[in-house]
C-alpha positions as CSV (number, residue, x, y, z in Angstrom):
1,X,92.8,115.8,99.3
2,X,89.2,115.7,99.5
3,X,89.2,115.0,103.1
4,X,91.5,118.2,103.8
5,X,89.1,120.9,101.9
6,X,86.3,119.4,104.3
7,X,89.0,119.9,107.4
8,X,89.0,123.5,106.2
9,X,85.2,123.8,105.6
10,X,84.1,122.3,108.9
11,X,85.4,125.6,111.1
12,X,83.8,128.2,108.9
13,X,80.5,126.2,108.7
14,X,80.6,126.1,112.6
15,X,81.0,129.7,112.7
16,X,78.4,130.2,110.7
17,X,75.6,128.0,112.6
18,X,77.3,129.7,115.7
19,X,76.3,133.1,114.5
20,X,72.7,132.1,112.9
21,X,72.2,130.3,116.3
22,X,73.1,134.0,118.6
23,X,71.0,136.4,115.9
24,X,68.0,133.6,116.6
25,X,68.5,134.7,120.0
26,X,68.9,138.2,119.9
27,X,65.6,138.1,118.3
28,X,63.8,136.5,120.8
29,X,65.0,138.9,123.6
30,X,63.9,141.6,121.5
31,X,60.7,140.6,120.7
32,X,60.2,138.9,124.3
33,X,61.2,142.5,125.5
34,X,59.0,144.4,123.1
35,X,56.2,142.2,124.6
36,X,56.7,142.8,127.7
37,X,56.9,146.8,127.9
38,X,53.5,146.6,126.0
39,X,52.2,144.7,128.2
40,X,52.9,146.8,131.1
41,X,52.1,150.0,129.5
42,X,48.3,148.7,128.6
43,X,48.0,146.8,132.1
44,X,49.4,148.6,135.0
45,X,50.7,146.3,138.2
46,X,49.0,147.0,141.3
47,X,51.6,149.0,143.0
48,X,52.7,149.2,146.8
49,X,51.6,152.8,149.0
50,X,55.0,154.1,148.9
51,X,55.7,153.7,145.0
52,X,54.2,157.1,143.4
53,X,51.9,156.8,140.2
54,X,52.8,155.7,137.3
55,X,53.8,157.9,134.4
56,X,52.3,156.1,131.4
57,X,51.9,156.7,127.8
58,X,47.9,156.2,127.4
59,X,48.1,153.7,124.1
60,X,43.8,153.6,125.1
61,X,42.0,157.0,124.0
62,X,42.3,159.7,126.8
63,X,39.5,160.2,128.8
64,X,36.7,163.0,127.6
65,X,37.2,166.2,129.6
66,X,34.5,167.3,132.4
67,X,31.9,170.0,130.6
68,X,32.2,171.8,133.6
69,X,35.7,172.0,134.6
70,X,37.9,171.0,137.5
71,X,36.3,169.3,140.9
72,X,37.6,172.1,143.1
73,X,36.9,175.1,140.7
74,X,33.2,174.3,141.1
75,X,32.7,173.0,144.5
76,X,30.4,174.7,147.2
77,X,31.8,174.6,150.4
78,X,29.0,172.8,151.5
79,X,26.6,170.5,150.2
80,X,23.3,172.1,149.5
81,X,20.1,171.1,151.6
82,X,17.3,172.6,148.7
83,X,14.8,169.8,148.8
84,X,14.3,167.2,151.5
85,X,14.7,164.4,148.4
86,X,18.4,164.9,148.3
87,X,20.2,162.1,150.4
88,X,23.0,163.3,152.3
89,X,22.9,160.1,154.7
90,X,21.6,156.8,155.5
91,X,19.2,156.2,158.5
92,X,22.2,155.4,160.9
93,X,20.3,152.6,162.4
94,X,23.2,150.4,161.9
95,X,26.7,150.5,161.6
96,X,26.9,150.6,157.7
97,X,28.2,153.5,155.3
98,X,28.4,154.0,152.0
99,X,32.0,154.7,149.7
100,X,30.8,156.2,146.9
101,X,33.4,157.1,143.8
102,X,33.0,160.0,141.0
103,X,33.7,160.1,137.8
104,X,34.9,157.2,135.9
105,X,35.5,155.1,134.7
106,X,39.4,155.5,134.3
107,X,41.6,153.1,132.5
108,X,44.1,153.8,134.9
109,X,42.6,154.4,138.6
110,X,39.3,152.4,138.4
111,X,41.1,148.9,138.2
112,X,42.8,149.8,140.5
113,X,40.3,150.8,142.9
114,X,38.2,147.6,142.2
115,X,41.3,145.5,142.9
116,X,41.2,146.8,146.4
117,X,38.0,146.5,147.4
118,X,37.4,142.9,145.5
119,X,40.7,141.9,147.9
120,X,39.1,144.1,150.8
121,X,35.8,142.0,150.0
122,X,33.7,145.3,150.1
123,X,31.3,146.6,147.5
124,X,30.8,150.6,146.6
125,X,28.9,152.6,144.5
126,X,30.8,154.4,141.2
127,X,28.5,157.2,140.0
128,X,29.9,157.0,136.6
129,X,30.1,159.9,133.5
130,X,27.7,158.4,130.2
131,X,30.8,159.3,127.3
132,X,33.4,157.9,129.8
133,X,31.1,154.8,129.9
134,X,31.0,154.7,126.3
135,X,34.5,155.1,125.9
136,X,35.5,152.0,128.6
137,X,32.6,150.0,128.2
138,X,34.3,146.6,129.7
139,X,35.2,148.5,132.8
140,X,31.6,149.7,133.6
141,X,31.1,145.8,133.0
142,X,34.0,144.7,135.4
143,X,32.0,147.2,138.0
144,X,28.7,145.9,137.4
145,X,29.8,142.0,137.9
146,X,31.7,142.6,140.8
147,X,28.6,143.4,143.1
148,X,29.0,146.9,143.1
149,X,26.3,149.7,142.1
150,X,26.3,152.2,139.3
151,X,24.7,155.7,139.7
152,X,24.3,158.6,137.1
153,X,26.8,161.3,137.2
154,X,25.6,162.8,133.8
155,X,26.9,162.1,130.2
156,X,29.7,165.0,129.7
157,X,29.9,166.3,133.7
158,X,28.5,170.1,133.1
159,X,27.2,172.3,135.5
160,X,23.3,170.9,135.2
161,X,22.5,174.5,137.6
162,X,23.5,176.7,134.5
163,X,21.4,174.4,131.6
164,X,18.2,174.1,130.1
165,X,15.5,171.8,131.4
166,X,16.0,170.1,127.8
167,X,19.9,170.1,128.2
168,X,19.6,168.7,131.7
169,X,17.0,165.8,130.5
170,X,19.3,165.1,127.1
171,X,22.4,164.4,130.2
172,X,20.8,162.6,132.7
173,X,18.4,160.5,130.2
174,X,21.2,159.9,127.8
175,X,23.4,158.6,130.5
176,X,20.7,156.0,132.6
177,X,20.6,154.6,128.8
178,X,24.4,154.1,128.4
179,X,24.6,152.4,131.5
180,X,21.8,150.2,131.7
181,X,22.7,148.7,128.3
182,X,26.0,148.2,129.2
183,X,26.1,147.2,133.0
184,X,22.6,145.3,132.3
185,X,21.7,146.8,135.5
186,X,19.1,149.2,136.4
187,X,20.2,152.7,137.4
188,X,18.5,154.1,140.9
189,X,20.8,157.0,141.8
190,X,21.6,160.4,140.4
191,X,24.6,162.7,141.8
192,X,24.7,166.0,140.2
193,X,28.3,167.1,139.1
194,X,30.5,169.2,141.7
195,X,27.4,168.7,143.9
196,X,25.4,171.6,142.1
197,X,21.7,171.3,141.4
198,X,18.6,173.5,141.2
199,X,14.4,172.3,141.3
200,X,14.7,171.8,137.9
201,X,17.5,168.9,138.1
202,X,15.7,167.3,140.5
203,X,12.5,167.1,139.0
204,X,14.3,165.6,136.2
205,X,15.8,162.9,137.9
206,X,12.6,162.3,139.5
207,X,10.9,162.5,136.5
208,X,13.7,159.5,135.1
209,X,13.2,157.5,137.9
210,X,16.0,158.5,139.9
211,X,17.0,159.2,143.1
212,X,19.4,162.2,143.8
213,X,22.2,161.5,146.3
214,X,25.4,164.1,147.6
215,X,27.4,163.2,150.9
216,X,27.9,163.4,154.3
217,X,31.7,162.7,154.1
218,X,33.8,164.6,151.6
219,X,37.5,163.3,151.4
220,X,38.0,166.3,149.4
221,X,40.8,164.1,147.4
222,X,40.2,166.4,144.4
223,X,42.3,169.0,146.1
224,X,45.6,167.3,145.7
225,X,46.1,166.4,149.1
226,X,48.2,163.3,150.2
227,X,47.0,159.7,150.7
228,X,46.9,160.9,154.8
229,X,45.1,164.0,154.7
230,X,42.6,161.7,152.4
231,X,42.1,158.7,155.1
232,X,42.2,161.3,158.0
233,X,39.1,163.5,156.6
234,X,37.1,160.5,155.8
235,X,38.3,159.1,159.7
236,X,37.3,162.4,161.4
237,X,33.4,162.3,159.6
238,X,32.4,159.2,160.0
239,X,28.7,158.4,161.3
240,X,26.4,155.7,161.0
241,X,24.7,156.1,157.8
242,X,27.5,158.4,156.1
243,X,28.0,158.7,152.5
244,X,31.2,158.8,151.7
245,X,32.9,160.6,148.5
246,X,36.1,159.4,146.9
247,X,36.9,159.9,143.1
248,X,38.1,157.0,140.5
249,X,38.5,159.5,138.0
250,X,38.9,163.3,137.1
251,X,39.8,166.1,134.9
252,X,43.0,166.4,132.6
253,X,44.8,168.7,135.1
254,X,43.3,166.2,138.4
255,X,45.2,163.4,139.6
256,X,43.8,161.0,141.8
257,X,46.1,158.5,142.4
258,X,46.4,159.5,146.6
259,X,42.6,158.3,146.5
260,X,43.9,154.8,145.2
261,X,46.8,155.1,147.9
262,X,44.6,155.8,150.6
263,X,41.8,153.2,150.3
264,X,43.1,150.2,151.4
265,X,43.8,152.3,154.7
266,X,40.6,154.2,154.9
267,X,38.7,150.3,154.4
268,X,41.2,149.3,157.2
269,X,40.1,152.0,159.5
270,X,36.3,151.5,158.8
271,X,36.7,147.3,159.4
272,X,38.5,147.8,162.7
273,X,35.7,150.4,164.0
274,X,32.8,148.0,163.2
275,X,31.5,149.2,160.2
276,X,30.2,147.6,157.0
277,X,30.5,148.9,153.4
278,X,27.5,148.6,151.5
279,X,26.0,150.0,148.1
280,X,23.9,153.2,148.6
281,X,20.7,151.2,147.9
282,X,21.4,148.7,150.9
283,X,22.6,151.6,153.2
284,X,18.8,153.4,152.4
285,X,17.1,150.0,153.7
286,X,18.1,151.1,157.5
C-alpha cells in the first residue's frame, strides 16, 4: 500500500520540479534580456555608414542648450579677418592639416568620433563647451588620454560679440578652469562660438593666455547636409596648413550624426592624398 501512494506522488512531484525548473528559466531570459537593452541604450555599438542614427532614450542628463542658439542661425558667411592674431591656417610648409570638432562633448557622437580616429590612428583637436565638460567629465578625459588636444569653445556657447567684457572673461576663464582640472592638460586655444568675435574677445583670450583660432575649411555639417556633401566640402578646400571644422556635438534641434558618417571617409581621402592629421599646436610649428 505504501509503495502505491508513492507510485501516485512520484508524477506530481515531477511536475512540480518540471515547472520550478522552466519559471527558473524564464527568469533568467528576462533578466538576461533586461540587461542587455540597458546595456545598449547607455553604450551605443559603433554602427556601419549605411545604418542611420540611432533613436535612443538618453537615460545620461541631456546635454545643456547653446546660449546662443543654433550653428547656422548665427553663422557669417565668412570667417572674419579683424586682427592678424586669429588663425585661419597653418604655415603650409608641409603636408599637415588640422580636424578640429565643436562643441562637445556628446554622450552619443563624441565616442563615436574618437572610435574612428583611434582606429584611423589620427589625433584632432575638440574645442569643447565648459558646462558640457562638466556634465561628461570622463569623456573630456577619454579625449585628453587619447593624444588629442582640447581648446576653449566657452562655458554656455553665447554670442561673446553681444556681452560684456566681464561676461566674456567669466566664459572664457571659467571654461580654461573646467578643463584643465579635468583633462589635466593645459589649454592653448580659443574658438569663439559660431565664429563671432569682436577686439574685446580677443583681448580676453589674450589676456587668458590663449590663442584664438577659426578655419580655413568649413564642412558646414551643421546645415543638415548628408555624410557626401560633408566629405566633398572638406575634399574641395583642402590646402596645406588648412584648419578643418567638423562638429561632435550641437544644439537640441542639430543632429550631427552625417559628421560621424562622413569621417572615416573624409580621413580616407586626406591619407590617400599625402596628408597628416595633427593637433592645431603641431600644425602652428610649420
Amino acid at each position: 500500500m505504501e509503495q502505491t501512494r508513492r507510485d501516485r506522488k512520484a508524477p506530481r512531484q515531477r511536475r512540480r520540479w518540471g515547472l520550478a525548473r522552466l519559471m527558473v528559466v524564464i527568469t533568467l531570459v528576462l533578466v538576461a534580456g533586461i540587461s542587455a537593452a540597458v546595456f545598449l541604450v547607455r553604450l551605443p555599438p559603433l554602427l556601419r555608414p549605411d545604418i542611420p542614427a540611432p533613436d535612443l532614450p538618453r537615460l545620461l542628463p541631456p546635454l545643456p542648450p547653446l546660449d546662443g542658439g543654433t550653428e547656422g542661425g548665427n553663422r557669417p558667411d565668412v570667417p572674419s579677418t579683424l586682427a592678424p592674431e586669429v588663425v585661419l591656417r597653418g604655415p603650409g610648409t608641409r603636408r599637415a592639416v588640422a580636424i578640429t570638432f565643436d562643441d562637445g562633448p556628446d554622450p552619443v557622437s563624441t565616442p563615436q568620433v574618437l572610435e574612428t580616429l583611434g582606429r584611423e590612428g589620427v589625433v584632432a583637436t575638440f574645442f569643447l563647451v565648459g558646462n558640457r565638460a562638466e556634465l561628461y567629465p570622463h569623456l573630456v578625459r577619454d579625449i585628453a588620454a587619447r593624444g588629442h588636444e582640447i581648446g576653449n569653445h566657452t562655458f554656455s556657447h553665447p554670442r561673446l560679440d553681444q556681452m560684456t567684457r566681464p561676461e566674456v572673461q567669466a566664459e572664457i576663464l571659467q571654461t580654461s578652469r573646467v578643463l584643465e582640472q579635468t583633462a589635466r592638460m593645459p589649454v592653448r586655444w580659443f574658438r569663439p562660438p559660431y565664429g563671432r568675435f569682436d577686439e574685446t574677445v580677443l583681448d580676453v583670450a589674450h589676456r587668458a593666455g590663449l590663442r584664438t583660432a577659426l578655419w580655413s575649411v568649413d564642412s558646414r555639417d551643421w546645415d543638415g547636409r548628408p555624410a557626401s556633401s560633408i566629405q566633398a566640402r572638406v575634399a574641395a578646400g583642402i590646402q596645406p596648413g588648412a584648419i578643418i571644422l567638423l562638429h561632435c556635438a550641437g544644439g537640441a534641434t542639430e543632429d550631427f550624426w552625417q559628421t560621424v558618417v562622413a569621417l572615416p571617409s573624409i580621413i580616407a581621402f586626406l591619407k590617400a592624398n599625402g596628408y597628416r592629421m595633427v593637433t592645431l599646436t603641431e600644425l602652428m610649428r610649420g
